[in-house]
C-alpha positions in Angstrom: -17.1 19.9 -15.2 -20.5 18.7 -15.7 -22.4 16.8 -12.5 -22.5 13.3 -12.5 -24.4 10.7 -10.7 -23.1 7.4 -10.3 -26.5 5.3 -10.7 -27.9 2.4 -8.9 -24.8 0.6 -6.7 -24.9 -0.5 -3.0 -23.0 2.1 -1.4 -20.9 0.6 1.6 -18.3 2.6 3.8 -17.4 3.3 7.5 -21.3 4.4 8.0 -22.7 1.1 6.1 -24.7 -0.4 3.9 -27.4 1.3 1.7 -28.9 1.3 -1.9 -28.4 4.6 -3.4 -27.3 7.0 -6.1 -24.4 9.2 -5.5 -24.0 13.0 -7.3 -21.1 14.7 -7.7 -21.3 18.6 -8.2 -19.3 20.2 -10.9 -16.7 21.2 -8.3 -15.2 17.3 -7.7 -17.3 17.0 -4.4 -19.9 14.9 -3.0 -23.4 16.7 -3.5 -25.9 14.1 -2.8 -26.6 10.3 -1.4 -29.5 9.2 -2.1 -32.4 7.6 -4.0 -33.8 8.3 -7.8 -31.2 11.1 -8.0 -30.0 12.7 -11.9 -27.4 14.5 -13.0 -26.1 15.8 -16.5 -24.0 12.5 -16.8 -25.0 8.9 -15.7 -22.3 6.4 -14.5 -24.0 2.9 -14.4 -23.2 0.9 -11.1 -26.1 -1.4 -11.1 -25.5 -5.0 -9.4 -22.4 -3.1 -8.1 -20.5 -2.0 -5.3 -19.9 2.0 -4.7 -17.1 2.2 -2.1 -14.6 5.2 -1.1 -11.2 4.8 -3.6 -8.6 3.0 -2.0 -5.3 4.3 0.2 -2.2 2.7 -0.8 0.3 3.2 2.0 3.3 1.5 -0.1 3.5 1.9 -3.5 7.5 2.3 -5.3 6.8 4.4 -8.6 10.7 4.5 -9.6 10.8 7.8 -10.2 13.1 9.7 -10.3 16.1 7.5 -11.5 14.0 4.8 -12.4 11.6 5.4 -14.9 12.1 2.1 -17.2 10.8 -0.1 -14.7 7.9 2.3 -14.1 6.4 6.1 -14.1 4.6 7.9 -11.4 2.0 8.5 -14.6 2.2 4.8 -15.3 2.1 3.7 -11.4 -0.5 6.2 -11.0 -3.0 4.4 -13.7 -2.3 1.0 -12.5 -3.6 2.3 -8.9 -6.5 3.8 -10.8 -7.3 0.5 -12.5 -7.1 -1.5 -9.2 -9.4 1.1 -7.5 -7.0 3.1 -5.8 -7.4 6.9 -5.6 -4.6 7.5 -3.5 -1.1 6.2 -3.4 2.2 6.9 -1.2 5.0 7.0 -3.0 8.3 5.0 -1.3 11.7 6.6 -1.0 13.9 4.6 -2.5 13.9 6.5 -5.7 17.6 7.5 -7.3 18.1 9.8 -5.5 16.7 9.2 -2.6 13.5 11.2 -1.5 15.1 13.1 1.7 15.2 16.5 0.8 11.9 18.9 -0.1 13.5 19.3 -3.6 13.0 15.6 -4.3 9.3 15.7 -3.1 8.6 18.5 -4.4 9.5 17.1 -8.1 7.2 14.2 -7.1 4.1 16.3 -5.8 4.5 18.2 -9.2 4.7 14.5 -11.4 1.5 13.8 -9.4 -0.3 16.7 -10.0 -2.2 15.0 -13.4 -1.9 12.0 -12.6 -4.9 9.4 -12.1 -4.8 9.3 -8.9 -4.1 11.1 -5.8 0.1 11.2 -5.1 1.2 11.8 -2.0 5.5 11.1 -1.3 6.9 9.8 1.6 10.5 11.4 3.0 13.3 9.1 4.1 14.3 9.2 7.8 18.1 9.4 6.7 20.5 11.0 4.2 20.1 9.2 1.4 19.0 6.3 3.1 22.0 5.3 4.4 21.2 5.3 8.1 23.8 7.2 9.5 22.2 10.7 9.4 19.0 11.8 10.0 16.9 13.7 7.2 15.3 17.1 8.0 11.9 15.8 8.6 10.3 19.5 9.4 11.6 20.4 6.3 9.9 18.1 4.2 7.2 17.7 6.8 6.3 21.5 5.4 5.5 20.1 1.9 2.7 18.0 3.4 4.8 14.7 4.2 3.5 12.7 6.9 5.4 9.3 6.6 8.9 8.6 6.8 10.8 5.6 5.7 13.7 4.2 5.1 11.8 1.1 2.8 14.0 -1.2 1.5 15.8 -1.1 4.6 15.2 -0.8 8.1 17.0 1.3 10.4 19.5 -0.4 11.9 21.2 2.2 14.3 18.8 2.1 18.1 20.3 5.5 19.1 19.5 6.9 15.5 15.9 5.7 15.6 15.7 7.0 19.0 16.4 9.8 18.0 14.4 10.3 14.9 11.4 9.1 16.9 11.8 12.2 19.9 12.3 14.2 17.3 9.4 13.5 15.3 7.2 14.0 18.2 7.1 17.4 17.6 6.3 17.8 14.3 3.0 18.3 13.0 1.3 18.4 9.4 -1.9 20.6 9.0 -2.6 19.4 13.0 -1.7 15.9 12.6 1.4 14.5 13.9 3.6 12.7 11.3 4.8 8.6 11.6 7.8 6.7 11.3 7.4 3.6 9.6 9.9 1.0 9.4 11.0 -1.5 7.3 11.5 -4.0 10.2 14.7 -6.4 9.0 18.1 -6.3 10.9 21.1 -6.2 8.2 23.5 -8.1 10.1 21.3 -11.5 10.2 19.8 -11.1 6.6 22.8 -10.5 4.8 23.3 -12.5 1.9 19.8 -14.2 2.5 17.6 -13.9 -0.7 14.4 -16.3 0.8 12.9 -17.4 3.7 15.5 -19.7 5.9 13.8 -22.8 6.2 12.9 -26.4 4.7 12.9 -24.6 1.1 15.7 -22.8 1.1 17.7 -25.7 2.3 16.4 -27.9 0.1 16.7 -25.2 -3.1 20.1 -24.2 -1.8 19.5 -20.8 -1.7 20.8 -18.9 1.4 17.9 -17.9 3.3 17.0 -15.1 5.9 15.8 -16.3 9.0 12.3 -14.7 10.4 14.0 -13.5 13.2 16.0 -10.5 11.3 12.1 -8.9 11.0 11.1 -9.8 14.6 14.2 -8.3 16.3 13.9 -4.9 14.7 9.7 -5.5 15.6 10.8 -6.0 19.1 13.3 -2.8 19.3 10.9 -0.2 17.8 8.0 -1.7 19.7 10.4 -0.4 22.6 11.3 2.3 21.3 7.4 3.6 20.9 7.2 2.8 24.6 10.0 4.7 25.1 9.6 7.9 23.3 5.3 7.6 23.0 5.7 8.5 19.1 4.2 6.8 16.8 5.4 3.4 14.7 3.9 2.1 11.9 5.4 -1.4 10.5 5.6 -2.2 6.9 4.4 -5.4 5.2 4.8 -7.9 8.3 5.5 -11.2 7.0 5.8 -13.7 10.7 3.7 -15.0 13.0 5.9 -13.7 15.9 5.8 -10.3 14.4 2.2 -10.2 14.2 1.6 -11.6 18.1 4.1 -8.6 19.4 2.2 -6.0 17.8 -1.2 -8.0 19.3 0.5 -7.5 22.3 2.2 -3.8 22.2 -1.2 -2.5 21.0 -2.9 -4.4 24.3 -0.4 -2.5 26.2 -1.2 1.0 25.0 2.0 1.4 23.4 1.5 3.6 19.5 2.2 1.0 17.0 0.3 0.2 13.9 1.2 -2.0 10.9 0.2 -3.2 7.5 0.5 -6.7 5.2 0.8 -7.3 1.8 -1.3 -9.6 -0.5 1.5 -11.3 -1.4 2.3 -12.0 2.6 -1.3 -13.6 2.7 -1.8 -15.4 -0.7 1.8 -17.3 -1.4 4.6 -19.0 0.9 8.1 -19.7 0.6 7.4 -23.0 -1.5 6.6 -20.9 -4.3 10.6 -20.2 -4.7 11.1 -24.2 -5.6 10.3 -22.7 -9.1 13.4 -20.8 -9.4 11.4 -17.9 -10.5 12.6 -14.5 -9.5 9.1 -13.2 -9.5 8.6 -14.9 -6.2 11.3 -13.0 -4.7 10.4 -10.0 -2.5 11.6 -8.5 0.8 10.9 -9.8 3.2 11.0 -12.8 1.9 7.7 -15.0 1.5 7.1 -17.0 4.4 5.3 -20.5 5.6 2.2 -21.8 5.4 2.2 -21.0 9.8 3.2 -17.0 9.2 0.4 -16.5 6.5 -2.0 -18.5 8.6 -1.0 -16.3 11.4 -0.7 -13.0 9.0 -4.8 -13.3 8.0 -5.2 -14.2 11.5 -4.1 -10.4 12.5 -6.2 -9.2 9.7 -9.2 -10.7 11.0 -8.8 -9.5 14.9 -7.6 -6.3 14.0 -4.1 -6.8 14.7 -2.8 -5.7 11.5 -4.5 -2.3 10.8 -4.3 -2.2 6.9 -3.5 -4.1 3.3 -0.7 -2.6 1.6 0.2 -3.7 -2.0 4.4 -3.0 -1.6 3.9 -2.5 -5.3 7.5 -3.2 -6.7 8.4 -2.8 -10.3 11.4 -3.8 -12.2 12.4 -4.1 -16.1 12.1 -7.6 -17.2 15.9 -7.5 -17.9 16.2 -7.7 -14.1 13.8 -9.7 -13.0 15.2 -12.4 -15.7 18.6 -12.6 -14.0 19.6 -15.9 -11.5 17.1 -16.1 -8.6 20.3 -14.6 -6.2 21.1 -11.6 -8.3 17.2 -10.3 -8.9 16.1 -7.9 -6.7 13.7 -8.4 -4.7 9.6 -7.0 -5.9 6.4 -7.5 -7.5 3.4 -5.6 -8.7 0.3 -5.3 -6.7 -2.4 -2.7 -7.4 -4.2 -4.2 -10.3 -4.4 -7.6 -8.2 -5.0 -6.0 -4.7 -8.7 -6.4 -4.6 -9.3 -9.5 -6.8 -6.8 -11.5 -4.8 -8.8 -10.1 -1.4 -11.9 -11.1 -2.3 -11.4 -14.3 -3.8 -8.7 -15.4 -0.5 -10.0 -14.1 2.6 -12.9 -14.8 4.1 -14.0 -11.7 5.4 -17.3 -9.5 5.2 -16.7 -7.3 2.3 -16.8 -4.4 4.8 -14.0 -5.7 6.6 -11.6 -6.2 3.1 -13.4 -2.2 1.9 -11.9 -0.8 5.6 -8.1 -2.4 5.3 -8.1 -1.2 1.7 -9.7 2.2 2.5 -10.6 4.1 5.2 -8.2 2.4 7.8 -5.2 3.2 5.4 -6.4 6.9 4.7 -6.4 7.5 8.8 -3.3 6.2 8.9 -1.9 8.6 6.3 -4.4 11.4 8.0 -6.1 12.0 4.4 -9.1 10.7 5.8 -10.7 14.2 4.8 -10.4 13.8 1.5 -10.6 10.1 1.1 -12.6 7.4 3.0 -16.0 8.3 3.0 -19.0 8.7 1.0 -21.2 11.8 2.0 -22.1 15.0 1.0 -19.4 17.5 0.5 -16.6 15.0 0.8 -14.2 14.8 -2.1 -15.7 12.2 -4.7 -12.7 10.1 -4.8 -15.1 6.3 -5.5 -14.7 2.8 -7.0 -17.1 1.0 -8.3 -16.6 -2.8 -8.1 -17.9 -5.3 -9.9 -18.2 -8.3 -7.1 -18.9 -11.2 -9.5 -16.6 -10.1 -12.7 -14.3 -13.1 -13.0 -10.8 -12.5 -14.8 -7.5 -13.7 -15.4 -4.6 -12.0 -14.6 -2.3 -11.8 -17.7 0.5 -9.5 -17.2 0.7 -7.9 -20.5 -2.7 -6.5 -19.6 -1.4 -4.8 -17.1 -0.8 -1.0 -17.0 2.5 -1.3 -15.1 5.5 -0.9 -17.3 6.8 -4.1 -15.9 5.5 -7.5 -15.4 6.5 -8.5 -12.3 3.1 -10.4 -11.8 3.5 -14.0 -9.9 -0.3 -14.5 -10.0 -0.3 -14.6 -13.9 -2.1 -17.2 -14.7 -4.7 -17.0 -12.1 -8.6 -16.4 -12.0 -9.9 -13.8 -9.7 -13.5 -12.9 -8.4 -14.5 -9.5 -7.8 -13.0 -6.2 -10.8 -13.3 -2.3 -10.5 -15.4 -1.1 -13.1 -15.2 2.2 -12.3 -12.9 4.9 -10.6 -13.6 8.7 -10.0 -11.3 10.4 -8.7 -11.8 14.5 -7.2 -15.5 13.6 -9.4 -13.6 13.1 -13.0 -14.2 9.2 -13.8 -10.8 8.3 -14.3 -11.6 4.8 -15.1 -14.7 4.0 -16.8 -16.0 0.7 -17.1 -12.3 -1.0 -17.1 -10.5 1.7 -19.1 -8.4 3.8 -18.2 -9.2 7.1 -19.3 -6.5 9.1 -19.0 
């Protein structure tokens, strides 16, 4: 592979803010940060920002069992596109990823893909919380999260269990995490929105904010309890975010992610009767995503996560009660961040990137930019306006609810292991 310099961008990461070329040697790795550098290829990044390739830490990619509503290969360039150079893939594939043969098919689907595939494991046979999977097993493969996404664990005892158990296993030196799709079975049953002034006025049985913040309150617990490790998928309410506030003031080992979709849209959206509003949890009010960006500002909430969710049109075109529940997120991701919050573009940069890759402990081959780190980049373009339109998008479905809308700030570039796998706004491969 021929060097490459990626020309003339403002470099920003954890170490901060500088004006400077970046070479990558012909081995994929970081050579060089500095000023008037060359190389046998030029990438132009002028007027741009050069920033370490973004950690997804819940991405669904369908497959196996799914592959008409989408691909890893197809998943994997949509990440690429929206500046992602690594993605975890969720569980809840047909079947169900609990075993090291089903991870091992998805490391192998990954391995030419655009972007960097990591799989999670499920935390119980087939998902069905009644037995646990054998972490160390799959752990072996290089799996350091566990889930049971798309549903929490109900069982106390079970989690208990899984959590004293998983304090002994280790990955390459790093312990693993248990994260959990926080929402209690038995309250949310039959509840396709948020319970509240919308869903009563829509008619639409509703699931109250309280079947997420009972499962928030147990695990918190059950992290004091056992000291492992809990790491909360795509909190949606205000009361979830101010126990984690105050679990992480209290020492206890909980972390937690949101979704853009948890800080962009609210349960009012559902008036439309549109399916493409519907997503698990459900969105919330105008108080939770106030109180959501709030956690994102003080650190509360540790990371963005996209809880990219594709299905086929044919699905997503049934009544509002008998879709399922999802919507895409990695092309939008950034565009949505930069044009919502008002944050210092470091602050959006580290919940997109380096926070996430700690959290997944890939933070040694993604997260930083210096010399003889992996050159896993994006380059973003911070004033590109553009409209979403989701035929545009790489994603074989178009489960899109911001179509329509105009965004401010577009990668232009992607490199991932130093091969540019996007090159100004094309994918490449």
């Amino acid at each position: 592979m021929p060097t490459v310099v990626v020309k003339g961008g403002r470099v920003v990461d954890a170490a901060g803010e500088r004006v400077a070329d970046v070479v990558v040697d012909d081995d994929g790795r970081i050579a060089a940060v500095g000023e008037d550098l060359s190389a046998d290829r030029t990438i132009d990044a002028a007027g741009c920002v050069v920033a370490p390739g973004f950690v997804d830490l819940h991405t669904h990619l369908r497959e196996p069992g799914q592959e008409e509503a989408e691909t890893i290969e197809t998943g994997a360039r949509a990440a690429a596109l929206g500046g992602y150079t690594c993605v975890l893939a969720m569980p809840n594939t047909i079947p169900a990823i609990d075993h090291a043969g089903i991870v091992r098919e998805v490391l192998e689907l990954g391995r030419t893909a655009p972007c960097d595939v990591r799989s999670s494991g499920a935390i119980t046979v087939g998902r069905q919380g009644e037995q646990l999977a054998p972490l160390a097993e799959t752990a072996a493969l290089g799996v350091r999260f566990f889930t049971d996404d798309g549903a929490g664990v109900a069982d106390a005892r079970l989690m208990r269990r899984a959590l004293e158990y998983a304090t002994g296993i280790q990955v390459d030196g790093k312990g693993i995490v248990l994260a959990q799709h926080c929402e209690d079975p038995v309250l949310s049953s039959g509840g396709h929105m948020h319970e509240g002034e919308w869903s009563s006025r829509l008619g639409i049985p509703g699931q109250p904010a309280e079947a997420e913040e009972l499962m928030v309150m147990r695990d918190i617990a059950l992290a004091r309890l056992t000291g492992a490790r809990v790491h909360f998928q795509h909190l949606s309410t205000a009361r979830s975010v101010e126990m984690v506030r105050a679990a992480k003031a209290a020492g206890i080992p909980v972390s937690c992610e949101a979704t853009t979709h948890h800080l962009t849209l609210t349960h009012a959206e559902c008036a439309s009767y549109d399916p493409v509003f519907k997503v698990n949890p459900p969105l919330r009010t105008e108080a939770d995503v106030a109180a959501v960006r709030a956690g994102l500002a003080d650190g509360t909430i540790d990371c963005i996560a996209t809880d990219h969710a594709p299905h086929t049109q044919e699905a997503k075109e049934a009544p509002f009660d008998q879709a399922p529940p999802g919507m895409l997120g990695l092309e939008t991701a950034l565009g949505l961040l930069l044009t919502e919050l008002d944050l210092p573009l470091v602050e959006v940069l580290a919940l997109l990137s380096w926070r996430p890759a700690a959290l997944l402990g890939v933070d040694d081959e993604h997260g930083a930019i210096a010399p003889g780190r992996p050159a896993n980049l994006t380059v973003i373009d911070l004033e590109r306006e553009w409209t979403v339109d989701p035929a545009a998008l790489a994603s074989r479905s178009r489960d899109t609810p911001y179509a329509g809308r105009t965004l401010r700030g577009k990668v232009r570039h992607t490199l991932l292991r130093g091969e540019p796998v996007v090159l100004d706004e094309e994918p490449q491969r």
